[in-house]
N, CA, C and O atoms as CSV, one atom per row, in Angstrom:
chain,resi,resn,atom,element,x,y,z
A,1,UNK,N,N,0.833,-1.187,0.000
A,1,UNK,CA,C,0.000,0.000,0.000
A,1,UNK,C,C,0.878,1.252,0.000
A,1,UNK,O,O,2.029,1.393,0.413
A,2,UNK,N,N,-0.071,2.241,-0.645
A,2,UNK,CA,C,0.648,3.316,-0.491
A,2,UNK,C,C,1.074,4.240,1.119
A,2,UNK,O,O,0.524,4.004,2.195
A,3,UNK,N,N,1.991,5.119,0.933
A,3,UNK,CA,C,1.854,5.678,2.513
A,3,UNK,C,C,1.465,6.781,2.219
A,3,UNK,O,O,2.112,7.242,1.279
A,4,UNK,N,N,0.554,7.549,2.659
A,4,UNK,CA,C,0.224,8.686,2.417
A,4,UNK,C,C,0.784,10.078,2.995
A,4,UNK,O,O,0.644,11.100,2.323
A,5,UNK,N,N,1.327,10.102,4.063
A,5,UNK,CA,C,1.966,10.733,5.041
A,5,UNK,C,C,3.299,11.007,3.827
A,5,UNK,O,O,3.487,12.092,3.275
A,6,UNK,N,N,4.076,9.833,3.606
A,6,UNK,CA,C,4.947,9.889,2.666
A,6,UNK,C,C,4.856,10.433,1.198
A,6,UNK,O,O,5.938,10.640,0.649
A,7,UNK,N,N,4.036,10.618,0.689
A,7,UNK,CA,C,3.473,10.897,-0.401
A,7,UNK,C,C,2.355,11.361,-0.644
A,7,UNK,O,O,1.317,10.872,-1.091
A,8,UNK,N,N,2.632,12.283,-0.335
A,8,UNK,CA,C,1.442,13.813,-0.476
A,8,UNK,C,C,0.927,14.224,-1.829
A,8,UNK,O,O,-0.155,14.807,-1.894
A,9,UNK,N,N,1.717,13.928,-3.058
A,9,UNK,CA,C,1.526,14.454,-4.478
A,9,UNK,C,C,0.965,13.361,-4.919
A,9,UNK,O,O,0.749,13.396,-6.130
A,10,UNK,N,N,0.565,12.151,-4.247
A,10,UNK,CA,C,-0.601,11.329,-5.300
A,10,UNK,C,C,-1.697,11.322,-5.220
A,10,UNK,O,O,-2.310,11.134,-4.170
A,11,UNK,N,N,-2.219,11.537,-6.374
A,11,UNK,CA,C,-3.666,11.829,-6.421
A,11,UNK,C,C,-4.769,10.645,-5.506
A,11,UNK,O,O,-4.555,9.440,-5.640
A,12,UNK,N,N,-5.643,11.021,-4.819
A,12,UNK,CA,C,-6.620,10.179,-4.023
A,12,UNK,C,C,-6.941,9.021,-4.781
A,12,UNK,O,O,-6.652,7.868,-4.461
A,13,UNK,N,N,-7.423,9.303,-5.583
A,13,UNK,CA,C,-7.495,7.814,-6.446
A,13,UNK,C,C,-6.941,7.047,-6.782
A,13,UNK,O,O,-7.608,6.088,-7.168
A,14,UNK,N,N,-5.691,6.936,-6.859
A,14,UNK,CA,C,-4.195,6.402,-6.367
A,14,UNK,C,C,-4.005,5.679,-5.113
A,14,UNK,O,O,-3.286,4.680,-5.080
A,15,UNK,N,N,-4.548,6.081,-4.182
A,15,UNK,CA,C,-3.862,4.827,-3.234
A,15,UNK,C,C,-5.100,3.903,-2.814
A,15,UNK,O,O,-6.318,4.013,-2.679
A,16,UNK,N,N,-3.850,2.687,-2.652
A,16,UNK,CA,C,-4.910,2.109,-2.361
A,16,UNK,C,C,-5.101,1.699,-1.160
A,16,UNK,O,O,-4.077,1.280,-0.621
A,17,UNK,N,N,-6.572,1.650,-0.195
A,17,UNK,CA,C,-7.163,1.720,0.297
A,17,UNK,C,C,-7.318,0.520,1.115
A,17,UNK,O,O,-7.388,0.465,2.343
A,18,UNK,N,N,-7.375,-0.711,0.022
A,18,UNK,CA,C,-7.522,-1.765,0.448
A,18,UNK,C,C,-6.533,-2.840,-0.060
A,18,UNK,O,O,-6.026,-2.829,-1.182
A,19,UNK,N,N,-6.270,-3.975,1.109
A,19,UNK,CA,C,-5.171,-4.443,1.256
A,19,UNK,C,C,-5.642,-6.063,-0.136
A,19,UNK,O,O,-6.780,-6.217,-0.579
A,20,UNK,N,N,-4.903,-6.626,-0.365
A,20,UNK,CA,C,-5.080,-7.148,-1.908
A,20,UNK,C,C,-6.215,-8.711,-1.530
A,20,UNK,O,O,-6.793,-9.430,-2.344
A,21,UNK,N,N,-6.199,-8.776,-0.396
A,21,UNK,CA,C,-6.941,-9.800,-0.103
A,21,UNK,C,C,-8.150,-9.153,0.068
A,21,UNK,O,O,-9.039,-9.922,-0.295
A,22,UNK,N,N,-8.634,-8.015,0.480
A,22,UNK,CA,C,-9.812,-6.812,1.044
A,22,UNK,C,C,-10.286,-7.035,-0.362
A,22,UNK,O,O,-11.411,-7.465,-0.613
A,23,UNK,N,N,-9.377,-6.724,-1.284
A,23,UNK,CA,C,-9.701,-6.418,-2.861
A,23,UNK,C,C,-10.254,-7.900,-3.450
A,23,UNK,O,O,-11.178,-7.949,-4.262
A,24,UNK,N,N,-9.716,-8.844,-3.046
A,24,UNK,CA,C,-10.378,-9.931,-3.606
A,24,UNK,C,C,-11.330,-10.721,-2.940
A,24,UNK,O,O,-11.901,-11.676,-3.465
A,25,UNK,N,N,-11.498,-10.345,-1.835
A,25,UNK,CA,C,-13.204,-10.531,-1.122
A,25,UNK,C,C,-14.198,-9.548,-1.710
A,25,UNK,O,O,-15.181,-10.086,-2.221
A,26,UNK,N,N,-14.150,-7.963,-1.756
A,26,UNK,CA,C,-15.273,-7.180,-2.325
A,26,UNK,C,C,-15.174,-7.553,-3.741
A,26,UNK,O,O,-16.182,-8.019,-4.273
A,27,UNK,N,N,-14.262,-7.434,-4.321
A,27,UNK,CA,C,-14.298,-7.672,-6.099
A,27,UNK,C,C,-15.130,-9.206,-6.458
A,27,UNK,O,O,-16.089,-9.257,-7.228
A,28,UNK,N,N,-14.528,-10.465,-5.707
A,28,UNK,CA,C,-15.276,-11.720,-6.520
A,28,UNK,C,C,-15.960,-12.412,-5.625
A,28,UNK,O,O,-17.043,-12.844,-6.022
A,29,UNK,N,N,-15.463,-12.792,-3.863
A,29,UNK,CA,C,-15.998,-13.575,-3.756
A,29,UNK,C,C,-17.725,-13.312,-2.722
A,29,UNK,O,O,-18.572,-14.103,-2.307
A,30,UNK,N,N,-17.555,-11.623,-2.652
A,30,UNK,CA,C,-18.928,-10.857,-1.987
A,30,UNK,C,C,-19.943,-10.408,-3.289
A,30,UNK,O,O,-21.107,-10.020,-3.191
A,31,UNK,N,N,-19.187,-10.572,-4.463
A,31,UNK,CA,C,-19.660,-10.306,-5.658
A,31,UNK,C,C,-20.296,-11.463,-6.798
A,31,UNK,O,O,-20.157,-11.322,-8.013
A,32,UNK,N,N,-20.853,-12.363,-6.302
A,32,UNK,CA,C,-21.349,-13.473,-6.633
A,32,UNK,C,C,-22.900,-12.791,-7.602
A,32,UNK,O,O,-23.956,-13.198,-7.119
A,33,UNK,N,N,-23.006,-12.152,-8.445
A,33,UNK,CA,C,-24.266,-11.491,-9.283
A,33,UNK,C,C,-24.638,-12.193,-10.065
A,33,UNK,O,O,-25.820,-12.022,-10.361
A,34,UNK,N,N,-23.928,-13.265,-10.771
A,34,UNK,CA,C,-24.337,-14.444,-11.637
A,34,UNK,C,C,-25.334,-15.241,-11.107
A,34,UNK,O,O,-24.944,-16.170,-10.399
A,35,UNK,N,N,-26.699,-15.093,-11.298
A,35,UNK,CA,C,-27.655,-16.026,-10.564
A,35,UNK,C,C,-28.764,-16.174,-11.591
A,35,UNK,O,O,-28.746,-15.357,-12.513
A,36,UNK,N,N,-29.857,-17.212,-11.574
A,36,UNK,CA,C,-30.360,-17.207,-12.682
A,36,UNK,C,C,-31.434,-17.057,-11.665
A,36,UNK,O,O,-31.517,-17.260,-10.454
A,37,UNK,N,N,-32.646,-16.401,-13.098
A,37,UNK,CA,C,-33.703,-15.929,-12.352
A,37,UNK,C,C,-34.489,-16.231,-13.643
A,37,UNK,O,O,-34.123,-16.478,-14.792
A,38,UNK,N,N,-36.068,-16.093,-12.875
A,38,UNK,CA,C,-37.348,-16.466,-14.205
A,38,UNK,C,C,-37.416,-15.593,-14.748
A,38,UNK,O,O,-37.486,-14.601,-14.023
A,39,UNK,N,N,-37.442,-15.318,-16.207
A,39,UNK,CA,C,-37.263,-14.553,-17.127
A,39,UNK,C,C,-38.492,-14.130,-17.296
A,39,UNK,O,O,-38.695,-12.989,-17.712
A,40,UNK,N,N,-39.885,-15.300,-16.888
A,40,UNK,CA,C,-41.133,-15.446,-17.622
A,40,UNK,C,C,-42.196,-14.952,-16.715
A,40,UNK,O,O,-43.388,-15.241,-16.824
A,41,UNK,N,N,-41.646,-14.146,-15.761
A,41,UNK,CA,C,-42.313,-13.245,-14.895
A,41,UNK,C,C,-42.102,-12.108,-14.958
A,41,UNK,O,O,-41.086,-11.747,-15.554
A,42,UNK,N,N,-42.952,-11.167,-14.388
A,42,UNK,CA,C,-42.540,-9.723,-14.287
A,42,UNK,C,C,-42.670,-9.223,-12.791
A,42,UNK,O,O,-43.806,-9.456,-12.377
A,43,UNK,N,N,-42.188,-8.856,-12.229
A,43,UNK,CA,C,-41.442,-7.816,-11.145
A,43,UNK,C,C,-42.645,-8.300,-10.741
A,43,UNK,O,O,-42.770,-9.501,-10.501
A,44,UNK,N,N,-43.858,-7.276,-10.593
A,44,UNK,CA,C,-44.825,-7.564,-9.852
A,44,UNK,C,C,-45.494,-8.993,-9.127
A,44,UNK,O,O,-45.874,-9.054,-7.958
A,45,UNK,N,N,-45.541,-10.257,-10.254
A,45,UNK,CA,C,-45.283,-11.249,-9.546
A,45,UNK,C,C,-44.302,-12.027,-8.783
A,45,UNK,O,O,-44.444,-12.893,-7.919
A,46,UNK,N,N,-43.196,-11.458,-9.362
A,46,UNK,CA,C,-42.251,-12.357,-8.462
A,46,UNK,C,C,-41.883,-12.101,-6.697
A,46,UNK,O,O,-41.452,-12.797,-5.778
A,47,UNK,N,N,-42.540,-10.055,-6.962
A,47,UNK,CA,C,-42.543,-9.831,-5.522
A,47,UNK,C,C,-43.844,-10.241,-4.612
A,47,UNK,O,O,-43.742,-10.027,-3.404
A,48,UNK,N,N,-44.979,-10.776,-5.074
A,48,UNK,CA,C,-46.117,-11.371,-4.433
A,48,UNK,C,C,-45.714,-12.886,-4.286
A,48,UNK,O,O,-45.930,-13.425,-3.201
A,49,UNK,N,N,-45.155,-13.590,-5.289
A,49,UNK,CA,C,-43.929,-14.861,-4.725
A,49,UNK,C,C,-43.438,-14.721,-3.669
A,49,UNK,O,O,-43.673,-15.553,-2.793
A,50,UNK,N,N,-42.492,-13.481,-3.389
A,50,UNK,CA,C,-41.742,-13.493,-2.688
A,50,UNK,C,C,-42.615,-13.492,-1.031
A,50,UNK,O,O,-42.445,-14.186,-0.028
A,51,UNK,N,N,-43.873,-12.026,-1.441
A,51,UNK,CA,C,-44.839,-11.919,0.011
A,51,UNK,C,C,-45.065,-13.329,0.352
A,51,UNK,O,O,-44.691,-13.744,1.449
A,52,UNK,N,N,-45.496,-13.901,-0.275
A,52,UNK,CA,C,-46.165,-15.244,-0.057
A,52,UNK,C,C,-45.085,-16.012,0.698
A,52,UNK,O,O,-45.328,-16.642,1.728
A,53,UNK,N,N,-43.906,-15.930,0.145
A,53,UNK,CA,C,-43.230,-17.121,1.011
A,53,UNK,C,C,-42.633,-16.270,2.585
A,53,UNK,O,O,-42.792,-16.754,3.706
A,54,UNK,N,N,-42.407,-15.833,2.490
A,54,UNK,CA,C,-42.066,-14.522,3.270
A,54,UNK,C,C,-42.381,-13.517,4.011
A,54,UNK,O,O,-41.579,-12.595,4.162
A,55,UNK,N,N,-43.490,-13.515,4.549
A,55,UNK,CA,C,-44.298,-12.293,4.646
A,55,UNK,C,C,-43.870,-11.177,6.133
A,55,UNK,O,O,-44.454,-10.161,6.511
A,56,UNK,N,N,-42.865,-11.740,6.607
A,56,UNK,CA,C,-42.886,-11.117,7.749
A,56,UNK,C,C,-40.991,-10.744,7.653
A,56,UNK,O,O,-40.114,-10.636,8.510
A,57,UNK,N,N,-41.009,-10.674,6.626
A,57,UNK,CA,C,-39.311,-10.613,6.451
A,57,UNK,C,C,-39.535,-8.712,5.670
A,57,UNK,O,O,-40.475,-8.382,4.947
A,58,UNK,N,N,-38.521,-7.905,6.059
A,58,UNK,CA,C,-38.588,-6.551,5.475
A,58,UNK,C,C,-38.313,-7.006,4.104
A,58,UNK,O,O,-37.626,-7.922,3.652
A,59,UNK,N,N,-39.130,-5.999,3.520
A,59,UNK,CA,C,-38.927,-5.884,1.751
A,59,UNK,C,C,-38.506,-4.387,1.172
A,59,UNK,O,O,-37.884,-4.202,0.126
A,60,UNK,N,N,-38.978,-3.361,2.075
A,60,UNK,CA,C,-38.089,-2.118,1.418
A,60,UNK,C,C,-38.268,-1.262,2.912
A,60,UNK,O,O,-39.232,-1.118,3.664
A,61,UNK,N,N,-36.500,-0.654,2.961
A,61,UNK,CA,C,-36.246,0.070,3.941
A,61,UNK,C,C,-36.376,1.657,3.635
A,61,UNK,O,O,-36.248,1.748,2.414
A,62,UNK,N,N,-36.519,2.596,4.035
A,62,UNK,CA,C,-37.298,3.987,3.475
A,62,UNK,C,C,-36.255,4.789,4.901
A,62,UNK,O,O,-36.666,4.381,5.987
A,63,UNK,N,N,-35.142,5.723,5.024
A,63,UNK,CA,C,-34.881,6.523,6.263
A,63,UNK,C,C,-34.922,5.262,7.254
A,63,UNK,O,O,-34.216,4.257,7.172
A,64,UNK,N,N,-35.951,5.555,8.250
A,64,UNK,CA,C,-35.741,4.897,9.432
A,64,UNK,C,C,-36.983,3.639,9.594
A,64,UNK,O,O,-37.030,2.774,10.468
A,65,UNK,N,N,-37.863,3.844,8.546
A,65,UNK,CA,C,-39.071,2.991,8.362
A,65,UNK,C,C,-38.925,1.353,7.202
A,65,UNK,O,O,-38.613,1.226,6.018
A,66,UNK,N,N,-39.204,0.660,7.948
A,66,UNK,CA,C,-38.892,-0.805,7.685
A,66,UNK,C,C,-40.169,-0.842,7.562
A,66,UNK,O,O,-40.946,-0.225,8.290
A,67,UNK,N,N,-40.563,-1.754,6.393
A,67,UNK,CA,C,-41.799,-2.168,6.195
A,67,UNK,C,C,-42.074,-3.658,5.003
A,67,UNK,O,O,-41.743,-3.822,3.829
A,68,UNK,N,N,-42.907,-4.638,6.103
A,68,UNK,CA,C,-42.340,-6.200,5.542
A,68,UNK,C,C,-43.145,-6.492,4.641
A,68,UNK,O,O,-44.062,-5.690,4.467
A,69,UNK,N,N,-43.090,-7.652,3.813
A,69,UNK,CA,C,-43.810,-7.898,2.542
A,69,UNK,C,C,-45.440,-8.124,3.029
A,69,UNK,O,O,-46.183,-8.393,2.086
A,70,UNK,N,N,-46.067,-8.053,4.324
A,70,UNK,CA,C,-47.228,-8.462,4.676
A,70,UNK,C,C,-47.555,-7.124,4.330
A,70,UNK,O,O,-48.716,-6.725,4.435
């Protein structure tokens, strides 16, 4: 890593931040987005799927207001 104290003239976006293992937990293995999903639905049903199996689990957080798929 860079030292920053030591090196004042590199630009912020330049150092790095995170240590190379940090980098390869957020980059691949917290980054798992490859998932298959039903194509042959649309949004609206899949989130009444979801109420249904689920109903007491939060579905969208708003500020300080939690509010569950029931």
């Amino acid at each position: 890593m860079i030292n920053v104290i030591y090196n004042l003239d590199i630009p912020i976006y330049q150092l790095e931040i995170l240590s190379a293992s940090e980098r390869q937990e957020l980059l691949f293995e917290l980054n798992q987005t490859n998932l298959d999903y039903q194509c042959d639905k649309c949004i609206d049903q899949l989130f009444a799927e979801q109420a249904e199996k689920t109903p007491d689990q939060i579905a969208v957080v708003f500020e300080n207001e939690e509010i569950t798929y029931q």
